[in-house]
C-alpha positions in Angstrom: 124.4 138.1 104.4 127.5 139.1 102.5 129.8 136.5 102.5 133.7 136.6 103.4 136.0 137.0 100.8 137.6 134.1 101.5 134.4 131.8 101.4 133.4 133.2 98.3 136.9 132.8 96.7 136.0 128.9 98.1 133.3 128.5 96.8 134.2 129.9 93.0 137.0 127.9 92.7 134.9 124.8 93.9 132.8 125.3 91.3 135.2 125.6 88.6 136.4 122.5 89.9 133.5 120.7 90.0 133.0 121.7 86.3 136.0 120.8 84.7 135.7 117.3 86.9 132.5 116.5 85.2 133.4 117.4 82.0 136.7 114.8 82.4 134.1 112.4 83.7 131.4 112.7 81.5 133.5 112.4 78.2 136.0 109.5 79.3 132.7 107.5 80.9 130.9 108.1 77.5 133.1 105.9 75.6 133.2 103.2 78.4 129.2 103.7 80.2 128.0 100.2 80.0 130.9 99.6 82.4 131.1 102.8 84.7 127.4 103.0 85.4 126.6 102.4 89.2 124.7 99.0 89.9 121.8 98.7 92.0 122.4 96.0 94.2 119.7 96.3 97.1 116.9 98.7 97.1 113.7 98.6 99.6 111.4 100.8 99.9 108.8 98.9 101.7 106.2 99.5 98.7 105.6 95.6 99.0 107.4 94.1 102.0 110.6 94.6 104.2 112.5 92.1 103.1 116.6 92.6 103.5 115.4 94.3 107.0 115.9 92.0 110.1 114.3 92.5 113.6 113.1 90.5 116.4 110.8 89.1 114.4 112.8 87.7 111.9 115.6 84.8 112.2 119.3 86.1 110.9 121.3 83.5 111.9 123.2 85.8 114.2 120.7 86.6 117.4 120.3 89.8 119.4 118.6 92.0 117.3 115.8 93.9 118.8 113.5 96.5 117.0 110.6 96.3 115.0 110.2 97.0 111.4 106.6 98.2 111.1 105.3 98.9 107.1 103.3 101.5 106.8 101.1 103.6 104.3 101.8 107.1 103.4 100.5 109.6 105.8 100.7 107.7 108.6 101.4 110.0 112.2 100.7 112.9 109.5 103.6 111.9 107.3 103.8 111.4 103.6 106.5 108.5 102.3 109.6 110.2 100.9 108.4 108.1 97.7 105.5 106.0 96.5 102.8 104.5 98.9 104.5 103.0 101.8 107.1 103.5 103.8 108.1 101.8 107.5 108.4 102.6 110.8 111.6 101.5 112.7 111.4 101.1 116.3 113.9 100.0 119.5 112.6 97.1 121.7 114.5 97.1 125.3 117.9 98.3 126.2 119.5 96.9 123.2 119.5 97.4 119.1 117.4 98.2 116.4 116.8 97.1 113.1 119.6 95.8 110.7 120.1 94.9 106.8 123.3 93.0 105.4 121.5 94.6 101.7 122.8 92.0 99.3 125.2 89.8 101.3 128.5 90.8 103.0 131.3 91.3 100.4 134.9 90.6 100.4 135.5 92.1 96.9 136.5 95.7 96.5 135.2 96.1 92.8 135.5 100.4 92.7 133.3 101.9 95.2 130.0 101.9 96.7 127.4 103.7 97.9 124.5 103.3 100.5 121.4 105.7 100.8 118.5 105.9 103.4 115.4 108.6 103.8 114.7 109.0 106.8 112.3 111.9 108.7 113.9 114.4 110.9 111.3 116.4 113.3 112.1 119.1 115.1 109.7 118.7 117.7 111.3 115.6 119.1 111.9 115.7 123.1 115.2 116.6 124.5 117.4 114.2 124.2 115.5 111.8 121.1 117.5 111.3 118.4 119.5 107.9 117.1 122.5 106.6 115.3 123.1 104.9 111.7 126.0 103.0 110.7 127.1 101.4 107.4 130.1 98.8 108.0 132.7 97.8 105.3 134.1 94.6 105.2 137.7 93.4 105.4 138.9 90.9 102.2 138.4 88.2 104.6 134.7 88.9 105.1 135.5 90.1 108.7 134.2 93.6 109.9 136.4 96.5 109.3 134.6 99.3 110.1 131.3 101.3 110.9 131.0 104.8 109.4 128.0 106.3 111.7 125.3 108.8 111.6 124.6 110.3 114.8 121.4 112.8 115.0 120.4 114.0 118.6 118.8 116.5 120.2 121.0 118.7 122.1 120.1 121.6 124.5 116.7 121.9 121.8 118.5 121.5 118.9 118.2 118.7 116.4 121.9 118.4 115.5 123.2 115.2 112.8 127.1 114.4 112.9 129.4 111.4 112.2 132.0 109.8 114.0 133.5 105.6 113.0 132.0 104.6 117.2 128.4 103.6 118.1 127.0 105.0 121.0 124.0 102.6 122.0 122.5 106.2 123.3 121.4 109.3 121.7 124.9 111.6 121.2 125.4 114.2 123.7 128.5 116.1 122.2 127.6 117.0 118.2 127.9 120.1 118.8 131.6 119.8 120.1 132.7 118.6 116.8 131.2 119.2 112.7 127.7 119.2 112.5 124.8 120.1 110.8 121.7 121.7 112.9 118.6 120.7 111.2 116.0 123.6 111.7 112.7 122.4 109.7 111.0 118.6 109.7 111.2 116.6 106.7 112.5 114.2 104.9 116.3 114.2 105.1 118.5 111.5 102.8 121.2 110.0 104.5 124.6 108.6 102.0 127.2 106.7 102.7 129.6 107.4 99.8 132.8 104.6 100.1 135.2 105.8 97.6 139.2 105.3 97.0 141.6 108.6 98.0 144.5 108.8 96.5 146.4 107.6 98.8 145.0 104.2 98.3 142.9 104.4 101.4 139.1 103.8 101.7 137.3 107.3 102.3 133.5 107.6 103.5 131.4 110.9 103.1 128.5 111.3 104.7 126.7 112.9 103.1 123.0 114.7 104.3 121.1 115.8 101.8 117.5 117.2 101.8 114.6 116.4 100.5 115.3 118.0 96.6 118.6 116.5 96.9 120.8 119.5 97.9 124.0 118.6 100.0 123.5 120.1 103.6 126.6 118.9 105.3 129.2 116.2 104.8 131.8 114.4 107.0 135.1 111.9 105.7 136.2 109.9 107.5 139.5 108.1 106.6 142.2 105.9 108.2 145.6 105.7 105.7 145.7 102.0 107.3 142.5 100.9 105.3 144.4 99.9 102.0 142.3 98.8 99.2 144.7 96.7 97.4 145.3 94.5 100.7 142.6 95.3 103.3 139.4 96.7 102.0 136.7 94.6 100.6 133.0 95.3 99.8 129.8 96.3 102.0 129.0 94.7 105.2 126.1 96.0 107.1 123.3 98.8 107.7 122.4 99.2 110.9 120.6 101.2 113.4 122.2 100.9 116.3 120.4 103.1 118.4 117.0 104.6 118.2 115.0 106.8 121.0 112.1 108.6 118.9 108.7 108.0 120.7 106.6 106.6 118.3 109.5 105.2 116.1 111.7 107.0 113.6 109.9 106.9 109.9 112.3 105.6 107.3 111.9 105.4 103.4 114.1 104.5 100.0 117.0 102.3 101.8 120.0 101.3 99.1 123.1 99.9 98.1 124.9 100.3 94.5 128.0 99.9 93.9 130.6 101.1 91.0 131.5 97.6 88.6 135.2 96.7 88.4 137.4 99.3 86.0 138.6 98.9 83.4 142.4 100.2 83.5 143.2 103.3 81.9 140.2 105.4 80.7 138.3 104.4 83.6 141.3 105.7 85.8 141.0 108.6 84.8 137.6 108.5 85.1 137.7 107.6 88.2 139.8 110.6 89.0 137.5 113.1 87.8 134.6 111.3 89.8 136.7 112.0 92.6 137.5 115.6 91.8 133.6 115.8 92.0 133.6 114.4 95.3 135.9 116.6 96.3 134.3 119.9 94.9 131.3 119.2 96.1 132.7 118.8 99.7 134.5 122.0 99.3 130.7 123.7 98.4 129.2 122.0 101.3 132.5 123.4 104.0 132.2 127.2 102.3 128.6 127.3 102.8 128.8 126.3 106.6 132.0 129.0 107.1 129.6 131.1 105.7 
C-alpha cells in the first residue's frame, strides 16, 4: 500500500533523527561507557526458580496476593519459552489479583532512568473477553507509590487489542479500541517495556513500548503528568504487577527485568542523555507513521 505523503515525509525525517541522535550518543557515551551503560538490576527468567515473584504461596509481608506462579519447561500447552528451557505460567486465584514482583527492592532514588521488560504470549485464539492487565509503579522520593503505568490487552468484539492507560481495571478492558492501540493479529511471543525516562520538561515520561518477538517496535504509548518532577517528586522503581488476569489455562510469561541507567555524570552525559532521548523520540515518531499508515 502506497503510503501518504505526509506519513512518508514522517517517517524520513524520523529516521534522520534517529540517526543523527545515535551518532551524538554513541560518540559522547564512548568516552564516558563505564558510567552510561544500563545496569541489570533484576532479571528472572524462571530457568532455575521464581524467585523475586510473589503469589499465594509465598509470604511478602504485605497480604492479599492471589495467583500462582507455576515454572514450567519449554513446550508446555504447545509453547516454546521465549528463551532457554523454562519459562512460567501465571495464573489468577479468586476474584482478586495475580502475581507481583518489587524486582530489586522499592527505590526512592532517581539515579537517570529505568527500564522494565517482560515476554509474555499473546494468542489469538483466546475467548471473548480473555485478556489481562500489567502495571509497573514508580516510586515517590519518600518510598510511597506514585504511580502505575499499565498494560491492558483484551479481547474485544474478536480482536486481541493491547493499550495503556496509568488505572487498573481488576477486569479484562472493554474500551481499547476507543482510544491508541495496537491489534495483535498472529500468536507469539510479544515483549512488553516499560521505558521511565526524563522529558525535558523535567517530568517523568513512560513509553510502553510492545515489541515482537525479533524486537521490532509494534506500538508505543507515553504517558506523562508535568506534576511528576524528578528533582522533587520522582524516585526509583516500585512494583510489577499483574493486576488482572483471565486467560484459561494461565497467561505464559518469560524474560522479566529491571535495569536502570547509573547516576550522570554532568555535562557529557547531558548531552548524552539528550541524544538518548532524541532516540526515544524518533523511534516513537517511526512507531505513530507506521500505524497512520
Amino acid at each position: 500500500m502506497k503510503l501518504p505523503l505526509r506519513t512518508t515525509i514522517n517517517a524520513m525525517r524520523a529516521n534522520v533523527n534517529l540517526h543523527a541522535a545515535a551518532v551524538v550518543a554513541a560518540m559522547l557515551l564512548g568516552t564516558t561507557a563505564a558510567h552510561a551503560d544500563p545496569v541489570s538490576l533484576f532479571d528472572q527468567g524462571f530457568e532455575t526458580d521464581a524467585l523475586g515473584w510473589f503469589d499465594d504461596g509465598t509470604a511478602d509481608g504485605e497480604g492479599g496476593w492471589q495467583g500462582q506462579v507455576t515454572r514450567v519447561s519449554s513446550g508446555t500447552a504447545g509453547i516454546a519459552s521465549s528463551n532457554g528451557a523454562y519459562h512460567a505460567i501465571f495464573t489468577q486465584e479468586q476474584a482478586t489479583t495475580s502475581p507481583f514482583t518489587r524486582f530489586n527492592g522499592y527505590s526512592d532514588v532517581w539515579t537517570g532512568g529505568f527500564t522494565a521488560s517482560a515476554d509474555i504470549y499473546l494468542d489469538t485464539s483466546w475467548a471473548e473477553g480473555s485478556g489481562f492487565d500489567y502495571a509497573v509503579a514508580a516510586n515517590s522520593q519518600d518510598n510511597t507509590h506514585l504511580r502505575d503505568f499499565i498494560f491492558h490487552v483484551g479481547v474485544n468484539n474478536g480482536d486481541l487489542l493491547v493499550g495503556g492507560s496509568n488505572n487498573a481495571d481488576f477486569t479484562t478492558k472493554t474500551n481499547i479500541a476507543n482510544n491508541n492501540h495496537h491489534q495483535v493479529t498472529s500468536a507469539g511471543w510479544f515483549t512488553f517495556e516499560h521505558d521511565f525516562y526524563e522529558e525535558t520538561d523535567g517530568s517523568l515520561a513512560v513509553d510502553l513500548n510492545l515489541l515482537d518477538a525479533g524486537g521490532s517496535l509494534l506500538w508505543t504509548e507515553t504517558r506523562n503528568n508535568a506534576a511528576d518532577l524528578i528533582a522533587s517528586v520522582v524516585g526509583g522503581n516500585r512494583y510489577g504487577w499483574f493486576t488482572h488476569i483471565d486467560v484459561q489455562d494461565g497467561l505464559h510469561v518469560d524474560n522479566t527485568s529491571l535495569s536502570a541507567v547509573p547516576t550522570p555524570v554532568a555535562g557529557v552525559l547531558g548531552l548524552a542523555a539528550f541524544g538518548m532521548l532524541g532516540m526515544r523520540r524518533a523511534r516513537r515518531d517511526q512507531s505513530l507513521a507506521a500505524v497512520e499508515a
